[in-house]
PDB file of N, CA, C, O and CB in Angstrom:
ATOM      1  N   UNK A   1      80.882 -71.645 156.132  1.00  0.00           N
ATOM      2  CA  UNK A   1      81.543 -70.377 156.357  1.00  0.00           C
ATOM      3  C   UNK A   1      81.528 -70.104 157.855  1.00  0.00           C
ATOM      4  O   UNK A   1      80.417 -70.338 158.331  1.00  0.00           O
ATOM      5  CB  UNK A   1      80.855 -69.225 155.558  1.00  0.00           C
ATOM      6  N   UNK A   2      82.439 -69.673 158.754  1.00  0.00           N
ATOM      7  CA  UNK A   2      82.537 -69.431 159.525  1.00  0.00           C
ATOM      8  C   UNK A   2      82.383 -68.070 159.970  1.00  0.00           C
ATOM      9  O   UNK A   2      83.269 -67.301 159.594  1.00  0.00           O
ATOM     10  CB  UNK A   2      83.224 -69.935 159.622  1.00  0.00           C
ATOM     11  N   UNK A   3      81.236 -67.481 160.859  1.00  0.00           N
ATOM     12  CA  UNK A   3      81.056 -66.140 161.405  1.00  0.00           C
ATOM     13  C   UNK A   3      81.903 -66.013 162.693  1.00  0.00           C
ATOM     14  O   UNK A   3      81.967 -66.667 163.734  1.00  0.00           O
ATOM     15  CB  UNK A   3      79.530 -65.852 161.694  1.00  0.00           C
ATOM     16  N   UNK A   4      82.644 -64.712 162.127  1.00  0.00           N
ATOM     17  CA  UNK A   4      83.431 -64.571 162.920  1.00  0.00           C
ATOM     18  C   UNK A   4      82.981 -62.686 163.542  1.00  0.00           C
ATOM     19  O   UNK A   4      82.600 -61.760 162.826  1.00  0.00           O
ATOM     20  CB  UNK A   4      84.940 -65.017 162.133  1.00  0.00           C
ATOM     21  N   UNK A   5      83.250 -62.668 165.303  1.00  0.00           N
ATOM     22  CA  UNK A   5      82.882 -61.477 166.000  1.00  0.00           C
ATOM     23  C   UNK A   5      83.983 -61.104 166.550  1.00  0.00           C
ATOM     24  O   UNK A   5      83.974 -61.535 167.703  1.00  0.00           O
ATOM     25  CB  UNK A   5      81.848 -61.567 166.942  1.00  0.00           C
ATOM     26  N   UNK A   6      85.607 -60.117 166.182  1.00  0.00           N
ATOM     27  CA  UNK A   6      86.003 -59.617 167.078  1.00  0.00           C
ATOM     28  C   UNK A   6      87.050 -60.500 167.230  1.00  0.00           C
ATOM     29  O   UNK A   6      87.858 -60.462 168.158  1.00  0.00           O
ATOM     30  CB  UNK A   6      85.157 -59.367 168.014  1.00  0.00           C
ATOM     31  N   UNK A   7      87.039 -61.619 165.955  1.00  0.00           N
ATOM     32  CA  UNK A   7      88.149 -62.204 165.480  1.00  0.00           C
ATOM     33  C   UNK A   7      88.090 -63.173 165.929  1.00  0.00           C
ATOM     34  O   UNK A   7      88.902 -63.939 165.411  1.00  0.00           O
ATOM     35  CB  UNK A   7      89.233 -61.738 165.615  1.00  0.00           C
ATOM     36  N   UNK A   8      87.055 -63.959 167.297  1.00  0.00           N
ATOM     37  CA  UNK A   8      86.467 -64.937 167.060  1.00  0.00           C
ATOM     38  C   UNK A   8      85.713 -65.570 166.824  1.00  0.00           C
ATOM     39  O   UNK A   8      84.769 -64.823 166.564  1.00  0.00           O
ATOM     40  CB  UNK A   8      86.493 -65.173 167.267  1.00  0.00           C
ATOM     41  N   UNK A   9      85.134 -67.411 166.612  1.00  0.00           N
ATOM     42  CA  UNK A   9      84.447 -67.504 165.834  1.00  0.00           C
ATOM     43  C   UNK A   9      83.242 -68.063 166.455  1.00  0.00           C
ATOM     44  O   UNK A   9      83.375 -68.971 167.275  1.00  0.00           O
ATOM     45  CB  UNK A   9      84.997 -68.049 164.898  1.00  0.00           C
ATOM     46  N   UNK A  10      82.014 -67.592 166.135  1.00  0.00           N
ATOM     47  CA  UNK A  10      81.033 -67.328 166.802  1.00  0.00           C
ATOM     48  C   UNK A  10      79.633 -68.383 166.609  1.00  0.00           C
ATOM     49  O   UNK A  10      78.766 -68.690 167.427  1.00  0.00           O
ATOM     50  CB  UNK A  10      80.853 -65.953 166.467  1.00  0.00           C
ATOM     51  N   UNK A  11      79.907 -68.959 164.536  1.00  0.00           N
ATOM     52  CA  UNK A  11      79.239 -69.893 164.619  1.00  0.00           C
ATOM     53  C   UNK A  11      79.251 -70.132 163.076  1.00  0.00           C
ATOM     54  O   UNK A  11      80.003 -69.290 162.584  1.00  0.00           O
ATOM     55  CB  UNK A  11      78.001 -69.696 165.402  1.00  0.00           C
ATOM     56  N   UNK A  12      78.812 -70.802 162.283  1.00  0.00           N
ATOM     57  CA  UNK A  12      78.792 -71.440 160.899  1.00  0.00           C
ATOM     58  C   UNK A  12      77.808 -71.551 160.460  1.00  0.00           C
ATOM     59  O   UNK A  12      76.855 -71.842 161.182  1.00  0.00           O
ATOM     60  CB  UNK A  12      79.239 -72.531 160.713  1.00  0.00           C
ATOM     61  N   UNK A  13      77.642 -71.337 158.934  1.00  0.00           N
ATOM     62  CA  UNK A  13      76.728 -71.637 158.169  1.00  0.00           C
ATOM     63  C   UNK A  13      77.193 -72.088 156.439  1.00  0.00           C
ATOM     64  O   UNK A  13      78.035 -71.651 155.655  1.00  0.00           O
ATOM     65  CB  UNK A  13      75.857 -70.434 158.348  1.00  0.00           C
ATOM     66  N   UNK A  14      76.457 -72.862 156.395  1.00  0.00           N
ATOM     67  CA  UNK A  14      77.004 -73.613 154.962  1.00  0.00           C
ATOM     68  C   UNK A  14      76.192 -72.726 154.143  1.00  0.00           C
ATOM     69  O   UNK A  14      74.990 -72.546 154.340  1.00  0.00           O
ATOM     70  CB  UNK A  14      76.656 -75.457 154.664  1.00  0.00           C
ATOM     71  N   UNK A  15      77.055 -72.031 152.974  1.00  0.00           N
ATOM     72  CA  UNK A  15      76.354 -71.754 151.870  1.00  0.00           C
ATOM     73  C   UNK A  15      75.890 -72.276 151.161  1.00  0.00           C
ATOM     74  O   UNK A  15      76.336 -73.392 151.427  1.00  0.00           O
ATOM     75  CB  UNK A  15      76.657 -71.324 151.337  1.00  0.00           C
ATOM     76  N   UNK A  16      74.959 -72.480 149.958  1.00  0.00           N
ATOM     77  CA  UNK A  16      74.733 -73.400 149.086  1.00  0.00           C
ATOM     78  C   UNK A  16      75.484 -73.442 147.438  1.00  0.00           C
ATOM     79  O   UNK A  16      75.386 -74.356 146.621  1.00  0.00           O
ATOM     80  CB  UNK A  16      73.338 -73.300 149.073  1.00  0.00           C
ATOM     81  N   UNK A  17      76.241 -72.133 147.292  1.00  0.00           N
ATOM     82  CA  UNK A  17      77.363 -72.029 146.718  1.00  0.00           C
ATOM     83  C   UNK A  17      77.886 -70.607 146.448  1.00  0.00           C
ATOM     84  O   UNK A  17      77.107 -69.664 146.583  1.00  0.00           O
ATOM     85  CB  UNK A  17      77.259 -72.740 145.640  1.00  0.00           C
ATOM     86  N   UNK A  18      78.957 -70.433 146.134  1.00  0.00           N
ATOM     87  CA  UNK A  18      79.974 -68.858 146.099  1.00  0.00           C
ATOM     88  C   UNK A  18      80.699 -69.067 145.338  1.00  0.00           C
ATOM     89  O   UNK A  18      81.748 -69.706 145.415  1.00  0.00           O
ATOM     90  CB  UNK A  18      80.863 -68.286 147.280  1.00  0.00           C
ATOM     91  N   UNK A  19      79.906 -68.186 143.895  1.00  0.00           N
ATOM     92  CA  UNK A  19      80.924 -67.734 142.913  1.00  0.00           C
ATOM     93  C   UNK A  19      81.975 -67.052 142.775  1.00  0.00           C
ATOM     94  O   UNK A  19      81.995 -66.042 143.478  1.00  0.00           O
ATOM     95  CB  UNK A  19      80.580 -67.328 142.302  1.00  0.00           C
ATOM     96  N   UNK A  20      82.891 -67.229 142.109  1.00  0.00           N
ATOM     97  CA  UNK A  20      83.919 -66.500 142.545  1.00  0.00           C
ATOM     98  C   UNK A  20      84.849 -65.702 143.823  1.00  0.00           C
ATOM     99  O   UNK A  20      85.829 -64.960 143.754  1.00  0.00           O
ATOM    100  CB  UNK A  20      83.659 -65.988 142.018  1.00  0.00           C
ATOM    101  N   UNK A  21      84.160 -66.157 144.843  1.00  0.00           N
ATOM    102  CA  UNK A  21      84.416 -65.877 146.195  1.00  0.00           C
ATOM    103  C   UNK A  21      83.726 -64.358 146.293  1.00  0.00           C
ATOM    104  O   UNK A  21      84.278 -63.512 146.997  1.00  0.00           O
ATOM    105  CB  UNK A  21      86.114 -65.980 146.570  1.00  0.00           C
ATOM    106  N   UNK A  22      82.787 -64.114 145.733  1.00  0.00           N
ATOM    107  CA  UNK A  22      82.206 -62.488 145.234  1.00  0.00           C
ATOM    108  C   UNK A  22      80.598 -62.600 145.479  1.00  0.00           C
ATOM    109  O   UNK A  22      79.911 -61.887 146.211  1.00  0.00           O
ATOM    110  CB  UNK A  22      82.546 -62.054 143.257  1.00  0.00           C
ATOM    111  N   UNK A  23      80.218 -63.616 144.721  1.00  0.00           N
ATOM    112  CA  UNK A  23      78.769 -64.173 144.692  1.00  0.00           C
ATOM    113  C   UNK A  23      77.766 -65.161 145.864  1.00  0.00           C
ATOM    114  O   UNK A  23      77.757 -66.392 145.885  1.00  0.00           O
ATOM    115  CB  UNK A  23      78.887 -64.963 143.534  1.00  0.00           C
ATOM    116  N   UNK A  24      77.171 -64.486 146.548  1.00  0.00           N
ATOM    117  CA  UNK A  24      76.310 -65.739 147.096  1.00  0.00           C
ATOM    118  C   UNK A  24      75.122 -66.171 146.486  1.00  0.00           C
ATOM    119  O   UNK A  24      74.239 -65.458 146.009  1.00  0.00           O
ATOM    120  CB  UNK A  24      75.881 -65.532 148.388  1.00  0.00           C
ATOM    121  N   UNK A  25      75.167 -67.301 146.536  1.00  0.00           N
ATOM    122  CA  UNK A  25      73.871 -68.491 145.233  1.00  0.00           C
ATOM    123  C   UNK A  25      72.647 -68.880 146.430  1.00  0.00           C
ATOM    124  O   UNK A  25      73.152 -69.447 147.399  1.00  0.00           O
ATOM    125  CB  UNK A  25      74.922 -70.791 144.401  1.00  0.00           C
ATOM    126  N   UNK A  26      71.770 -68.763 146.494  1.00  0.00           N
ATOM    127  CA  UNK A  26      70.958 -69.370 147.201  1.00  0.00           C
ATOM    128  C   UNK A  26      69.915 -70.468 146.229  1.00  0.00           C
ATOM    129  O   UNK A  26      69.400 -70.034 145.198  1.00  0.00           O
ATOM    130  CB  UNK A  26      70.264 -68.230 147.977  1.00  0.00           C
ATOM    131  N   UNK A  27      69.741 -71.534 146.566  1.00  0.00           N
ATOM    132  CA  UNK A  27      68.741 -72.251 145.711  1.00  0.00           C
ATOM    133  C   UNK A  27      67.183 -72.625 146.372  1.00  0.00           C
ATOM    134  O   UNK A  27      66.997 -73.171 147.459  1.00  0.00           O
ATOM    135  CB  UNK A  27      69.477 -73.617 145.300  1.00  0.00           C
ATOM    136  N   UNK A  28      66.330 -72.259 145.586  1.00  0.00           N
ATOM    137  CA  UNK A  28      64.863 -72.898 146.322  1.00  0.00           C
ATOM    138  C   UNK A  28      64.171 -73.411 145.756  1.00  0.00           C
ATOM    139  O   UNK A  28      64.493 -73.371 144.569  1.00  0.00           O
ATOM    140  CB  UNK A  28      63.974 -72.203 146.865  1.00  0.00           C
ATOM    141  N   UNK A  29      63.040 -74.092 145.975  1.00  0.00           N
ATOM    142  CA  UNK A  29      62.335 -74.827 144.995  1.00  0.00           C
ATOM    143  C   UNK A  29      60.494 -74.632 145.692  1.00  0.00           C
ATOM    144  O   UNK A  29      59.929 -75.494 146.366  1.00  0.00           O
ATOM    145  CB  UNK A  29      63.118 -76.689 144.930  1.00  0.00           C
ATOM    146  N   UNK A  30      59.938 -73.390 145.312  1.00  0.00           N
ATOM    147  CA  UNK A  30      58.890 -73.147 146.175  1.00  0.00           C
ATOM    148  C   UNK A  30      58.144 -72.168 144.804  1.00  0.00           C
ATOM    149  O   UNK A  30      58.613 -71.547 143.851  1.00  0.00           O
ATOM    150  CB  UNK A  30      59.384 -72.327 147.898  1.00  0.00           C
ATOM    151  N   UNK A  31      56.857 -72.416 145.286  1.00  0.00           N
ATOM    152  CA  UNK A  31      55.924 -71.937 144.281  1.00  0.00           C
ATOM    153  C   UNK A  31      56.415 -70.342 144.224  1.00  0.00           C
ATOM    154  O   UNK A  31      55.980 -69.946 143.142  1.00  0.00           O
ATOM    155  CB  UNK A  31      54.210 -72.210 144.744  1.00  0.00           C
ATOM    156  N   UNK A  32      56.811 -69.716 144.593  1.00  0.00           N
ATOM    157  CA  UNK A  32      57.154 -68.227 144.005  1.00  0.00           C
ATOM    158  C   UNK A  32      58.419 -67.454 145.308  1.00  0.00           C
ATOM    159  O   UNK A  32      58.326 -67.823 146.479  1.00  0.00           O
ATOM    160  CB  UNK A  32      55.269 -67.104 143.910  1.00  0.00           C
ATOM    161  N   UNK A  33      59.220 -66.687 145.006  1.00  0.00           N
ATOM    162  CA  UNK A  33      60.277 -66.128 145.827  1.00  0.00           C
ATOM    163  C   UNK A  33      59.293 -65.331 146.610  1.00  0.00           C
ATOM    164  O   UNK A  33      58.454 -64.530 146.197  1.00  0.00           O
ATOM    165  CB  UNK A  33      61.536 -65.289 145.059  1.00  0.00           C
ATOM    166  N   UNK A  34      59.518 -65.646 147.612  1.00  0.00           N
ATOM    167  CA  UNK A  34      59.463 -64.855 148.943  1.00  0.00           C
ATOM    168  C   UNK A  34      60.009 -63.598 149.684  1.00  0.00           C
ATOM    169  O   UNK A  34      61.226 -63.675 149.850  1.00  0.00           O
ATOM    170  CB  UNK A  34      59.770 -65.534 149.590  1.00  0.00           C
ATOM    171  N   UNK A  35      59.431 -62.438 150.185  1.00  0.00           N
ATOM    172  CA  UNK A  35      60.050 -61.552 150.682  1.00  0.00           C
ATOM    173  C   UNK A  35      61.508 -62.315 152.156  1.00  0.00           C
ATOM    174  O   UNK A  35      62.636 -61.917 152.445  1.00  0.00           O
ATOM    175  CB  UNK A  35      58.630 -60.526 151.197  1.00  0.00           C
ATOM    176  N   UNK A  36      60.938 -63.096 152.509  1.00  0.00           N
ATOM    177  CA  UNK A  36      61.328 -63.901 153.786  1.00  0.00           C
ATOM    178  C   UNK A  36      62.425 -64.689 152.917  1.00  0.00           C
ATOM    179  O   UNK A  36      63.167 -65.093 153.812  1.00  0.00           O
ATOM    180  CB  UNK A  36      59.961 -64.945 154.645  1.00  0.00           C
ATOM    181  N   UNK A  37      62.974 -65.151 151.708  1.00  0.00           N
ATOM    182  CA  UNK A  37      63.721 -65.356 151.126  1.00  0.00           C
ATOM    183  C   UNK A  37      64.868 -64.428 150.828  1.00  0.00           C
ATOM    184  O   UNK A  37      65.970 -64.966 150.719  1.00  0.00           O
ATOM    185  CB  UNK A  37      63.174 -65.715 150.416  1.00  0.00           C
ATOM    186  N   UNK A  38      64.800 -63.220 150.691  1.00  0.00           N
ATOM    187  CA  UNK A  38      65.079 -62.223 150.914  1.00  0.00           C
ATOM    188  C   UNK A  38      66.259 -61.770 151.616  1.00  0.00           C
ATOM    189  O   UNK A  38      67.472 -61.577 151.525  1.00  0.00           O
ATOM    190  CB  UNK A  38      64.251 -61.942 151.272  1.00  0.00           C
ATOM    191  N   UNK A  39      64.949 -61.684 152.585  1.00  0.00           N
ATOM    192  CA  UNK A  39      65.645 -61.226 153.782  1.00  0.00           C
ATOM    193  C   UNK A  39      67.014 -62.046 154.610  1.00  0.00           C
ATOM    194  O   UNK A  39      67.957 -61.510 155.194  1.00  0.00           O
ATOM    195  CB  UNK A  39      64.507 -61.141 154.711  1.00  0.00           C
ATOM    196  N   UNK A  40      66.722 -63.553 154.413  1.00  0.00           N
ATOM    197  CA  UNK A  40      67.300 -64.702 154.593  1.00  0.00           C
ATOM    198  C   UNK A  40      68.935 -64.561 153.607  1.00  0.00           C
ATOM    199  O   UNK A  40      70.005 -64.978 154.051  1.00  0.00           O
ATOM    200  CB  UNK A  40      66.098 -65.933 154.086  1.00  0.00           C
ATOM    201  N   UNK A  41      68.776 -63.919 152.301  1.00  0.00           N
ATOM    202  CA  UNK A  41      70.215 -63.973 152.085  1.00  0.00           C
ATOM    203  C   UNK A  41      70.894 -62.551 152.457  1.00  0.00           C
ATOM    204  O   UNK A  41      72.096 -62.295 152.534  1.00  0.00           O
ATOM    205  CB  UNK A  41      70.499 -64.375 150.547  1.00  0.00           C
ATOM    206  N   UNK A  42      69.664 -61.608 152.689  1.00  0.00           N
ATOM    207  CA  UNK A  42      70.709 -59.801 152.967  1.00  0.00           C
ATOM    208  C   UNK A  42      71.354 -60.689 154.228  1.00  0.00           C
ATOM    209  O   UNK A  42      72.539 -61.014 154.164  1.00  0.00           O
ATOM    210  CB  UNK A  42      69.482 -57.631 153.664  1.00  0.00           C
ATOM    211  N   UNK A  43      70.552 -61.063 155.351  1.00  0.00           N
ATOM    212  CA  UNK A  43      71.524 -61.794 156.450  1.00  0.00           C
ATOM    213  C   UNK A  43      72.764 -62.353 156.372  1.00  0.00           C
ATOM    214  O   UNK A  43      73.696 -62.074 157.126  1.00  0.00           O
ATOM    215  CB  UNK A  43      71.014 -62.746 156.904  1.00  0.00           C
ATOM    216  N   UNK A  44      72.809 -63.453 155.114  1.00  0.00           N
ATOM    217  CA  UNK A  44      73.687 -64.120 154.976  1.00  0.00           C
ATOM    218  C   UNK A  44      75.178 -63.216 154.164  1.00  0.00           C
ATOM    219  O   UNK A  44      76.240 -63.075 154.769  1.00  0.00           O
ATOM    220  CB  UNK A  44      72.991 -65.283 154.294  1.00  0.00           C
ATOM    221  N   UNK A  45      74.969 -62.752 152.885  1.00  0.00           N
ATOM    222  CA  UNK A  45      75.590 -61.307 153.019  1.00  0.00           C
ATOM    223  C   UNK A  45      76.107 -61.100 153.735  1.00  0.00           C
ATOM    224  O   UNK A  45      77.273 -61.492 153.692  1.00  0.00           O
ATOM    225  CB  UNK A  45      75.076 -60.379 153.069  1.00  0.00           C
ATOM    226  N   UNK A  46      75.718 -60.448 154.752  1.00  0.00           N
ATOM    227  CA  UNK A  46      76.009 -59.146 155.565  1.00  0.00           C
ATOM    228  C   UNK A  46      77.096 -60.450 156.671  1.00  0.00           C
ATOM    229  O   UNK A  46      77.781 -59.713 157.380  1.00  0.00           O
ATOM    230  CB  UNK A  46      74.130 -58.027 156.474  1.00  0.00           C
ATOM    231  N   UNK A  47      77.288 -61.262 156.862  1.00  0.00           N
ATOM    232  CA  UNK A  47      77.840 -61.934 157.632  1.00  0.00           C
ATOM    233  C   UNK A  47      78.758 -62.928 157.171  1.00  0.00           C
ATOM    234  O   UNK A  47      79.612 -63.493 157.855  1.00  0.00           O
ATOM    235  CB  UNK A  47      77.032 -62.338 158.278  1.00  0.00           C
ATOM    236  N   UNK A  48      78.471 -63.126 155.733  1.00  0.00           N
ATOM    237  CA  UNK A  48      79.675 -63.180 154.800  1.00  0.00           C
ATOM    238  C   UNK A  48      80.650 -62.345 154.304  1.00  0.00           C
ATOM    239  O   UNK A  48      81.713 -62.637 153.757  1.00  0.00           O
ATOM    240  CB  UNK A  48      79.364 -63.479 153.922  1.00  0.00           C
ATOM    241  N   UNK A  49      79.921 -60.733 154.686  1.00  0.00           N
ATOM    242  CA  UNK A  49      81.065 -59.529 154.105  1.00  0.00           C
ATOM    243  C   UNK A  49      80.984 -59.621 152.529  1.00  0.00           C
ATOM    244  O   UNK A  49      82.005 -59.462 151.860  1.00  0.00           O
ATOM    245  CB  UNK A  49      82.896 -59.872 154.632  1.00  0.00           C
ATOM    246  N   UNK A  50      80.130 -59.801 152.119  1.00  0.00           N
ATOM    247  CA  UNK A  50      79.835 -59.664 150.556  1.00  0.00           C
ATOM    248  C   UNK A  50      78.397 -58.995 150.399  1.00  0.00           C
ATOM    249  O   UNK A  50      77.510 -58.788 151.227  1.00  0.00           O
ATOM    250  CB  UNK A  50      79.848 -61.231 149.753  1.00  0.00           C
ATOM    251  N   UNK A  51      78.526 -58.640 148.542  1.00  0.00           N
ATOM    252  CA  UNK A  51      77.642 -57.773 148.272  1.00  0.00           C
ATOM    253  C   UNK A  51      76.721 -58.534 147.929  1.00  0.00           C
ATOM    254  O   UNK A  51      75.718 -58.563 148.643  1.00  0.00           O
ATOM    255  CB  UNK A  51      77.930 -56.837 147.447  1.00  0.00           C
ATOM    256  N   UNK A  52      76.775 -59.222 146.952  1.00  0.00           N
ATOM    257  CA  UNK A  52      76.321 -59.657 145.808  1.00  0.00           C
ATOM    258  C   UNK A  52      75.341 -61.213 145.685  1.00  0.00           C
ATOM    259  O   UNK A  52      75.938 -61.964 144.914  1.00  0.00           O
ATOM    260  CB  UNK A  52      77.599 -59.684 145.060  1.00  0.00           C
ATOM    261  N   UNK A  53      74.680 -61.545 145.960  1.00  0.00           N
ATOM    262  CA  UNK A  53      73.476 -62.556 145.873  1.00  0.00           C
ATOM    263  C   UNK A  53      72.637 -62.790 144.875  1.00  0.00           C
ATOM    264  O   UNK A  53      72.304 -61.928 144.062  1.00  0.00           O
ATOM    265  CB  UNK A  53      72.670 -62.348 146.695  1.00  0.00           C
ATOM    266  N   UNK A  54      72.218 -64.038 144.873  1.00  0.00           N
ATOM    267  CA  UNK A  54      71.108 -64.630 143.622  1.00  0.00           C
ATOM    268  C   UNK A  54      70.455 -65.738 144.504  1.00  0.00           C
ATOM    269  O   UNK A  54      71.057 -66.569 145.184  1.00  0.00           O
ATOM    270  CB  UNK A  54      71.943 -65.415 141.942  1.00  0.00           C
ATOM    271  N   UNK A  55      68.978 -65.576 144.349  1.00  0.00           N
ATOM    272  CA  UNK A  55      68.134 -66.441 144.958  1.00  0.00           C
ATOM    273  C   UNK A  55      67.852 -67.153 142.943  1.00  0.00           C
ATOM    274  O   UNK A  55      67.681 -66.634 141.841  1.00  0.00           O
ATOM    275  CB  UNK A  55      66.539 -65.456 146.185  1.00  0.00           C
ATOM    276  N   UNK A  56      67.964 -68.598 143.521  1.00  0.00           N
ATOM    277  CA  UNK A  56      67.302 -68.588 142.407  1.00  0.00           C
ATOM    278  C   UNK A  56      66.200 -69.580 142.733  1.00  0.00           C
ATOM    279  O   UNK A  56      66.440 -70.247 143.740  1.00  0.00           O
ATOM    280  CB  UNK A  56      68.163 -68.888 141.208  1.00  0.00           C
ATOM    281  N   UNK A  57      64.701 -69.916 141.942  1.00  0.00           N
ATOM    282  CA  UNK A  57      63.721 -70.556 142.545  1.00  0.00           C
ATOM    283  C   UNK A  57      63.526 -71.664 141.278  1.00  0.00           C
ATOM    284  O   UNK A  57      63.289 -71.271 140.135  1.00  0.00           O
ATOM    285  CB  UNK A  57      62.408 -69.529 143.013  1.00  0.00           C
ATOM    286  N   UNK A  58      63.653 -73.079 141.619  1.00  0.00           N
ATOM    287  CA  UNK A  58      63.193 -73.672 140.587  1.00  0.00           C
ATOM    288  C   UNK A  58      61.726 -74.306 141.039  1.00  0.00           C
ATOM    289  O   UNK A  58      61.617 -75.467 141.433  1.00  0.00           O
ATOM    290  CB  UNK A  58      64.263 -74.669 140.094  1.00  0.00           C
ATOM    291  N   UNK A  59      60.770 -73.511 140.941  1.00  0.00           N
ATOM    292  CA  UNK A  59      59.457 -74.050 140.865  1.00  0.00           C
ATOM    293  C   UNK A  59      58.844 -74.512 140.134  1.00  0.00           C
ATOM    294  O   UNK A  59      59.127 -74.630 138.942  1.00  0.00           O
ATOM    295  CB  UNK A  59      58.833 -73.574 141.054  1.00  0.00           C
ATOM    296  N   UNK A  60      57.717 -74.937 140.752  1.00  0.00           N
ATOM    297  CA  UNK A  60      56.921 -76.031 139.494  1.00  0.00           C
ATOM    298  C   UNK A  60      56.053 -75.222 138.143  1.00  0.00           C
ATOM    299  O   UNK A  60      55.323 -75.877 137.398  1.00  0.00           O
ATOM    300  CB  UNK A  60      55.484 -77.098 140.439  1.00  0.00           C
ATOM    301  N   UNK A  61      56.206 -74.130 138.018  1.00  0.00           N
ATOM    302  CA  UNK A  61      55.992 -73.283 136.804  1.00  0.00           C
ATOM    303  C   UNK A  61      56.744 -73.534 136.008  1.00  0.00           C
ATOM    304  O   UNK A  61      56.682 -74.419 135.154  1.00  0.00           O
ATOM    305  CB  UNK A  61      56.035 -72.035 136.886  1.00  0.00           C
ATOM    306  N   UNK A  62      58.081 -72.267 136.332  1.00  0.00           N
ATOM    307  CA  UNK A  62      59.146 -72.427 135.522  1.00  0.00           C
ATOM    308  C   UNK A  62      60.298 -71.792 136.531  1.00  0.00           C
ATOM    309  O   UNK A  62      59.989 -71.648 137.713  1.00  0.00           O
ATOM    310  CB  UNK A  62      58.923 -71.692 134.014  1.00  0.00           C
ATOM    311  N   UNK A  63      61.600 -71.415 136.088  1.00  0.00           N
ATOM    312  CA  UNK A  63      62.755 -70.999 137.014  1.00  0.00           C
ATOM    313  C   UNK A  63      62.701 -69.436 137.243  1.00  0.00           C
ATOM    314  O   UNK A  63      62.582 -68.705 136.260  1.00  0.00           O
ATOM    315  CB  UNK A  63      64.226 -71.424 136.351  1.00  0.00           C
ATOM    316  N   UNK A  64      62.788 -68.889 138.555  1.00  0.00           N
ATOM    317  CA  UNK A  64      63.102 -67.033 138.625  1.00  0.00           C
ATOM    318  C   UNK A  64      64.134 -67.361 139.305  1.00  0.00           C
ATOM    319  O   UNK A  64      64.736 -68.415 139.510  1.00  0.00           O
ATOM    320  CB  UNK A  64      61.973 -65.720 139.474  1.00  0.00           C
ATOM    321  N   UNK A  65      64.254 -66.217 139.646  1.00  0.00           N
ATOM    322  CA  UNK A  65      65.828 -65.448 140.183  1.00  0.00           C
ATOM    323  C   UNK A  65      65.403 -64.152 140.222  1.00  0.00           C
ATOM    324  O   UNK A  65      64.584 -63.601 139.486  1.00  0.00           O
ATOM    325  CB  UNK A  65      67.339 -65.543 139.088  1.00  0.00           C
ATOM    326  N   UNK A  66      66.266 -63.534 141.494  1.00  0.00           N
ATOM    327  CA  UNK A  66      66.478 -62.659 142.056  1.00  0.00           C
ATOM    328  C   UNK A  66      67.703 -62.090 142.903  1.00  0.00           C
ATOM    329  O   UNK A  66      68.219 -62.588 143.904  1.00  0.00           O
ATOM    330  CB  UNK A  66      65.691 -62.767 142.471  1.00  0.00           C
ATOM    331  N   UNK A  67      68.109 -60.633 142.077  1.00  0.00           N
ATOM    332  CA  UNK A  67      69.325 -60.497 142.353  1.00  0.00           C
ATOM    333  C   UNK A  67      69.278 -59.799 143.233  1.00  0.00           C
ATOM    334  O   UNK A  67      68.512 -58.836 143.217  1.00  0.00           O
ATOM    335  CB  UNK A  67      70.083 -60.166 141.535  1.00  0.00           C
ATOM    336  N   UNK A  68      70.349 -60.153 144.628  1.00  0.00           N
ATOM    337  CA  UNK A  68      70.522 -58.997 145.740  1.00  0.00           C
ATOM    338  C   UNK A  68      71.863 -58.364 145.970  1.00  0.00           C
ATOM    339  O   UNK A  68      72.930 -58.963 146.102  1.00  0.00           O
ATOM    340  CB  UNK A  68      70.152 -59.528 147.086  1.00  0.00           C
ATOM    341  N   UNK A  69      71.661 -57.074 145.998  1.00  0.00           N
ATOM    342  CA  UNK A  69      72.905 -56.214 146.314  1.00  0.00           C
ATOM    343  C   UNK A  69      72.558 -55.521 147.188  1.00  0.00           C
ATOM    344  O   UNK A  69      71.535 -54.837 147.192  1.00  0.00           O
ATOM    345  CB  UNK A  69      73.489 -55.403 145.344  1.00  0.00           C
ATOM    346  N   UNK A  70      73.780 -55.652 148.485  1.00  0.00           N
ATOM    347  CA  UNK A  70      73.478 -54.717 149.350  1.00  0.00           C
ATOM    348  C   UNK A  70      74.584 -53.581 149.623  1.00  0.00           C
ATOM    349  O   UNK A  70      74.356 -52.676 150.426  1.00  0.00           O
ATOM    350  CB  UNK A  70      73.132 -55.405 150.497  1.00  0.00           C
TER     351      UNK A  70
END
């Protein structure tokens, strides 16, 4: 995705996937979700111009998720 400032473009970041052009997916694989996980997709959000996020964690327990709306 390309971040764009003022209509130009300022720098890129690959999502790890976008549902419906609505949804950002984040994937991790770490013993439990993190506040710093978090924070890591409101960023991404907010610079994608979308609301809507899911961390999801496949750890060595079992799978969470966490939904972000900003």
């Amino acid at each position: 995705m390309e971040l764009r400032y003022r209509g130009e473009v300022v720098g890129r970041f690959e999502a790890e996937m976008v549902v419906n052009g609505a949804i950002l997916v984040e994937v991790r694989a770490g013993e439990s979700l993190e506040h710093l996980e978090e924070q890591i997709i409101v960023r991404h959000l907010k610079l994608a111009r979308m609301r809507v996020g899911l961390i999801i964690n496949f750890g060595p327990a079992r799978m969470s998720y966490r939904r972000v709306i900003i």
